[in-house]
N, C-alpha and C positions, 0 to 999 in steps of 0.2 A: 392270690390263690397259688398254692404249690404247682410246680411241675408235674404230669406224671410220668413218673420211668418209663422209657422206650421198652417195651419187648421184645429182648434175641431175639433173631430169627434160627428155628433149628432145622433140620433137613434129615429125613430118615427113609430107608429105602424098603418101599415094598415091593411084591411083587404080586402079578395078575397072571392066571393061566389062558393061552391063547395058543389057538390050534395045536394043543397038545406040549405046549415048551411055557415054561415059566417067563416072564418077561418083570425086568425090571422100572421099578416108577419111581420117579424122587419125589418128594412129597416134602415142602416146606412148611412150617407152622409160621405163620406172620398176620399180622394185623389184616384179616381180610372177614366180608361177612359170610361168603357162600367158600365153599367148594368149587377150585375148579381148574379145568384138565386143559392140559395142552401139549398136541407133540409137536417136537421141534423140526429143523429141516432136515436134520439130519439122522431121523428118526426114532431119537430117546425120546421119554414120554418123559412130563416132568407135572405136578400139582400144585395146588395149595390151597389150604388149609386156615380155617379160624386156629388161631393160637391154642387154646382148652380141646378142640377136637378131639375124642377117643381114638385108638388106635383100630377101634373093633369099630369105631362109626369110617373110617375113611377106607379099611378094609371093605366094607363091604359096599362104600360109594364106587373104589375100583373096578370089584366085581359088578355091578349093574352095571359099567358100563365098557365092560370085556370086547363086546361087538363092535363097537366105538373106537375103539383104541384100534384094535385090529384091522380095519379099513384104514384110518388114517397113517398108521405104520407104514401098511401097504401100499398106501399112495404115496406118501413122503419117500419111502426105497425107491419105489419106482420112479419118481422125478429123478432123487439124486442120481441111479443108475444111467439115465436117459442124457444128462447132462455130464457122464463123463465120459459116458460113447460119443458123446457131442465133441466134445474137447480134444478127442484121441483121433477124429479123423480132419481127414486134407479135403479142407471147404472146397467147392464148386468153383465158385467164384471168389474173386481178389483184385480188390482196389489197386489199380495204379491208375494215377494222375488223374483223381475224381471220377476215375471211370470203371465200371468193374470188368472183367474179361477173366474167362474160361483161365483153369490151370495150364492145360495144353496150349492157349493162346498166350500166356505170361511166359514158359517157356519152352516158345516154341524154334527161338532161335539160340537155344540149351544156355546156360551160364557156366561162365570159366571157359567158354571157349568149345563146350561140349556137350552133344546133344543129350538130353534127358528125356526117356518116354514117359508118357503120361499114367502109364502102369508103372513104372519106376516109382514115380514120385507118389503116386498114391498109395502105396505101399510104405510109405515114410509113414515113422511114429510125429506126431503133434512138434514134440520138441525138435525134432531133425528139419518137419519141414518148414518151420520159422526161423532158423538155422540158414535155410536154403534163399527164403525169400527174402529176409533181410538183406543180405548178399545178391539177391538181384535189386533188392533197392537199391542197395549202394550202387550197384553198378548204374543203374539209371539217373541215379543226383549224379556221381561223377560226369556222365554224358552229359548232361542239360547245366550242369551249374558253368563252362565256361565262358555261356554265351550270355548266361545274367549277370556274372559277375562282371563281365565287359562292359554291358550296355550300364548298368549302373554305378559303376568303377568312372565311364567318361563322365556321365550326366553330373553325380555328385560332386564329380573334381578331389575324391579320395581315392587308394587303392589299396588293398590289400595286401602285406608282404607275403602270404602263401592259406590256399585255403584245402581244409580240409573235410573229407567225408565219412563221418564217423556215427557207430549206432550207439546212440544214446536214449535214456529212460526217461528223463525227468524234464530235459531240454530239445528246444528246435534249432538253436542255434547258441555258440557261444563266441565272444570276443575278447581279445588280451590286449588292451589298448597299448600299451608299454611297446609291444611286439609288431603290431597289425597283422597281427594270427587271427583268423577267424576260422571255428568248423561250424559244418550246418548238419544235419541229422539224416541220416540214411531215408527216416520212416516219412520223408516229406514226397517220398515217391510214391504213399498211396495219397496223396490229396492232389486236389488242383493244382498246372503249375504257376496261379497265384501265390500260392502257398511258399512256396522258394524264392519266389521273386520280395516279398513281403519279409522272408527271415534276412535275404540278402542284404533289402534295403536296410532293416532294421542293425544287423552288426556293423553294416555300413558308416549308420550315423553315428554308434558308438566312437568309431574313429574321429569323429569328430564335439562327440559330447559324450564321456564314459557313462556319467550317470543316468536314469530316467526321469531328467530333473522335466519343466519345462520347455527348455532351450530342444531337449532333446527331441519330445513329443510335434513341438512345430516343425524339425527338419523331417519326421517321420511322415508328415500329413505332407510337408510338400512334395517327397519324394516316391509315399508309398499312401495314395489320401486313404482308398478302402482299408488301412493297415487294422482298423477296429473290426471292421466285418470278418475279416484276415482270421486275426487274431481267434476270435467267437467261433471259426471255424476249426481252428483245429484246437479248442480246448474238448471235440465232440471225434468220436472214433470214425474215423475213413469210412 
């Protein structure tokens, strides 16, 4: 038995009147039986359509359902709006070292050496003050990493040629076996300090096994055994 030809999909724009302003609807024709409406999050309104549908039958399925549209419009703006006044302010609280504390209590002994009021900083835009706090992370991993690199620099019986505290996106920790460079991640200052102790161990054994063969995974359990729970945890936001 033959194939039958697929049916284009075509897409053509109408429009529905709502309180008073024309609003436009994209409206697909594709292989569907009913009619049917949906707005997006971002609040376009989009259809579709049995393929043959009239232009005067989806017309006026639009219109019957003008009151429909109009509520959900309005609700989708208003989320989106709600979510980017979310975005644009300086949270309450802020994870460090798996614990959350007041803004005024993360800088309340200021950073860079200088006091910041807690009206200062709330008054920061989103970007400025992630900007601010990464830079009290680092400053925090810099404080705390000398005393784990120590303890697990003897135990291991490797050391590090020089370690660094850098903010990275995508990593916790990286290592140059070649070099015995290792840096570990500013943002390890909002989790537990298991969390540091577990990236330490972990570039640690690189020094001693580059790859993440086997070899490497047994020096990891002896040295850091929760390194899976570790791990589980910070694939999950502070």
């Amino acid at each position: 038995m033959a194939n039958r030809a697929a049916q284009p999909k075509t897409t053509s724009r109408f429009t529905v009147r709502i309180g008073g302003e024309e609003h436009v609807v994209l409206v697909s024709r594709k292989r569907v039986k009913n009619l049917n409406l949906r707005v997006r999050g971002d609040g376009t309104v989009v259809a579709s359509a049995p393929a043959r549908t009239t232009d005067a039958r989806i017309q006026a399925f639009l219109d019957s359902h003008a009151a429909w549209i109009e509520r959900h419009v309005a609700r989708k703006q208003a989320l989106s709006e709600a979510r980017g006044q979310a975005a644009d302010r300086v949270p309450e609280l802020i994870p460090l070292w798996g614990e959350l504390v007041s803004v005024r209590e993360l800088f309340a002994d200021g950073t860079g050496g200088k006091d910041l009021p807690s009206s200062d900083i709330r008054g920061l835009d989103a970007a400025s003050f992630e900007r601010l706090l990464l830079e009290r992370y680092r400053d925090e991993v810099a404080r705390a990493l000398p005393a784990v690199t120590e303890r697990f620099e003897a135990q291991m019986g490797v050391r590090a040629s020089r370690w660094q505290v850098r903010i990275m996106k995508t990593r916790w920790g990286s290592c140059t076996p070649r070099t015995a460079a290792i840096r570990v991640n500013a943002r390890l200052a909002a989790y537990p300090p298991a969390c540091l102790e577990f990236v330490v161990a972990h570039e640690l054994c690189h020094l001693m096994e580059p790859s993440h063969n086997a070899r490497f995974h047994a020096l990891l359990d002896r040295f850091c055994p929760a390194n899976r729970e570790l791990s589980r945890l910070l694939r999950h936001p502070a």
